[in-house]
C-alpha positions in Angstrom: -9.7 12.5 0.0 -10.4 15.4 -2.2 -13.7 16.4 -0.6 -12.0 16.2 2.9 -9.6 19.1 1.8 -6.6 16.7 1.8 -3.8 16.2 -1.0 -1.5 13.3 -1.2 2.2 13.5 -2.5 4.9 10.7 -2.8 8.0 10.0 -2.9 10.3 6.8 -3.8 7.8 5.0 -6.5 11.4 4.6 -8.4 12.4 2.1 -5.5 9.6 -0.6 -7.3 9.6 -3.0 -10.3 6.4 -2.9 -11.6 4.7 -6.6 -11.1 7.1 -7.5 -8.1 4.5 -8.5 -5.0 5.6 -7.0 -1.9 5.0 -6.2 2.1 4.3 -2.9 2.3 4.3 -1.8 5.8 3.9 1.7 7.3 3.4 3.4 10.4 -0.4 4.0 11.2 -1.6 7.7 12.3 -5.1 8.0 11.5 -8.5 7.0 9.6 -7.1 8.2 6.0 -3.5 5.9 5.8 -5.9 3.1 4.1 -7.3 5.7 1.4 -3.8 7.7 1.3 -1.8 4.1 0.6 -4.4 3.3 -1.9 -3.9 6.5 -3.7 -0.4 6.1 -3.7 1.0 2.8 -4.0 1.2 0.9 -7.2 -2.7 -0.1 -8.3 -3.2 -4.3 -7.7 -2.4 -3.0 -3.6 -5.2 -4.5 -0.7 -5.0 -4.1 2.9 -5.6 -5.5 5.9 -8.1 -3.4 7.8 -9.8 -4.2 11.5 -13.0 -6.9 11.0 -15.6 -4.3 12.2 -14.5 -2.1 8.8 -16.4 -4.7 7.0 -19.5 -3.6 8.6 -19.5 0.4 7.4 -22.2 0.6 5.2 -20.9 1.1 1.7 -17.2 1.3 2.8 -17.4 -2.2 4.0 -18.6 -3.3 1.0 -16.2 -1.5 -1.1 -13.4 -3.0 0.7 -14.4 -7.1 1.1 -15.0 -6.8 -2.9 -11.5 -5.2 -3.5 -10.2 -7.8 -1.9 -8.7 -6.5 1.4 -8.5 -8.8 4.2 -10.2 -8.5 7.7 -7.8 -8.3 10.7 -9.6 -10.5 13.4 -7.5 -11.4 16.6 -9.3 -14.2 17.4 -8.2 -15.3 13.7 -4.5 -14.6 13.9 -3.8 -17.9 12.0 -6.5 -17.7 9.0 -5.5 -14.5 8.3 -1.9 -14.7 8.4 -2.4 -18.3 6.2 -4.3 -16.1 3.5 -2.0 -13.1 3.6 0.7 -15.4 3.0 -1.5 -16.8 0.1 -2.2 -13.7 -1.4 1.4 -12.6 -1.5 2.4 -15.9 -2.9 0.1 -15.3 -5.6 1.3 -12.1 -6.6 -0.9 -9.8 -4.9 1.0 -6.9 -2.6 -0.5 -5.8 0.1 0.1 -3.4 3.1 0.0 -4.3 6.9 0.7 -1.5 9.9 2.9 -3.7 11.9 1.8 -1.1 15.0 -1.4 -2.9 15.2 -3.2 0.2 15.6 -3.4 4.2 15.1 -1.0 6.0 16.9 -2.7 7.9 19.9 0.1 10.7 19.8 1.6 10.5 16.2 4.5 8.9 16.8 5.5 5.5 16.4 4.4 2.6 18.4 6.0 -0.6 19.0 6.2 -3.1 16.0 4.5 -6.6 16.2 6.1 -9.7 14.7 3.8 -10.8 12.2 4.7 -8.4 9.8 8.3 -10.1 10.0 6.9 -13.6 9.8 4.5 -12.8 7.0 7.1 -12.3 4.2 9.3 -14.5 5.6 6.7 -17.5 5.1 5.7 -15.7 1.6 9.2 -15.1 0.1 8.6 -11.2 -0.8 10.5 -8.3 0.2 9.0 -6.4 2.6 9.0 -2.7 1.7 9.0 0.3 4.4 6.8 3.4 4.2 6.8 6.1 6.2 3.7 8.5 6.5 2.7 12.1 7.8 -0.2 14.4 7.6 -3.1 11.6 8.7 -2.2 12.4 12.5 -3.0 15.8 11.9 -6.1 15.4 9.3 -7.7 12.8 11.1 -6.0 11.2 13.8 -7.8 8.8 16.9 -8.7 12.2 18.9 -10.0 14.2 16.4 -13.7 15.4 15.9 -13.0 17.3 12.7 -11.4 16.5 9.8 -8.6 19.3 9.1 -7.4 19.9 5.5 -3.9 19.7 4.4 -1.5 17.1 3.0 -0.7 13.3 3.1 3.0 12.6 2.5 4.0 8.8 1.6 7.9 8.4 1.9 8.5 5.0 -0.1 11.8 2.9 1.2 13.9 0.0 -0.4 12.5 -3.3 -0.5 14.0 -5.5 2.6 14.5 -9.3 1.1 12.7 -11.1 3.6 15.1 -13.6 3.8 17.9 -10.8 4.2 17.7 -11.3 8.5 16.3 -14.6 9.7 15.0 -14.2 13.2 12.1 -12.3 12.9 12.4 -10.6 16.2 15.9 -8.8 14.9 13.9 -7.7 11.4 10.9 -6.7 13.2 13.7 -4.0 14.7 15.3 -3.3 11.5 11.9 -3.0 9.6 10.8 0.0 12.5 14.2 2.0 12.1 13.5 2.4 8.8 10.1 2.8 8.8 11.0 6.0 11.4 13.8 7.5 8.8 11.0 7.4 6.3 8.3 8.6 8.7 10.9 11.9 10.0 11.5 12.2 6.0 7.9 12.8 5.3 7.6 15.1 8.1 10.1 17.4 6.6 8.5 17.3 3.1 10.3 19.3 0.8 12.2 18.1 -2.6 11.1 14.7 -4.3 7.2 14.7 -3.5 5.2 14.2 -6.2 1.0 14.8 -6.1 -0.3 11.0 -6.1 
């Protein structure tokens, strides 16, 4: 990130317990949320990046031995059943419930699976809001545009809090949008990641 010009800063770490698995799910603007949320999340934290990542030279490689799991749609089942695994093992991991980059930086709609997920693994799901990928490095762009990376780090959701999935799925994206417009603004309680 560095070498691209581009700083991350975070807020909300204190929201944590240290060794707790969780859901992290955040709103997806551009190629550098992955490296962002890997610079500032808590360190055992995989992913769950498109299949065709895998095939990057080097960066594939990097990211099947760190243990991240491939997103394949014609999967859905495996790879929910080993996300599920994961979490109950004690790993955390992060998901975008959009499903993909944003083509305009705002939000798009959530999917479900993000819901069902910790609901099927017993963790709390925790919402993070992101700003500054759109703009570095978002679907459009050619050029990679320095600046910074702002992670706004919510409250862990008890999966078990709401039961349909459909009216957590809801609840998960409104809060995922205050901490999205509170990374926009910036300003008092970032810390360099």
């Amino acid at each position: 990130l560095w070498m691209a010009g581009l700083r991350v800063e975070v807020k909300g770490l204190k929201n944590l317990i240290p060794g707790e698995p969780y859901l992290f799910t955040s709103n997806h603007q551009g190629y550098f949320d992955i490296p962002a949320l890997l610079v500032a999340l808590p360190s055992a934290v995989s992913s769950l990046p498109m299949a065709k990542l895998f095939h990057i030279p080097i960066f594939g490689r990097y990211i099947s031995q760190a243990g991240h799991i491939p997103v394949d749609k014609s999967k859905t089942e495996e790879m929910i059943c080993e996300t599920v695994r994961r979490l109950k093992m004690g790993d955390s991991l992060f998901i975008f419930p959009e499903g993909g980059r944003t083509s305009d930086g705002e939000l798009q709609p959530f999917k479900k699976g993000t819901a069902r997920i910790a609901q099927e693994a017993g963790v709390s799901i925790v919402p993070v809001g992101l700003d500054g990928s759109f703009q570095a490095f978002g679907r459009h762009n050619r050029l990679i545009y320095p600046g910074s990376i702002r992670v706004c780090i919510g409250k862990p959701i008890p999966s078990r809090m709401i039961t349909e999935a459909v009216e957590l799925t809801h609840y998960l994206k409104e809060r995922v949008s205050e901490l999205y417009r509170e990374a926009k603004r910036g300003g008092e309680g970032f810390a360099k990641a």
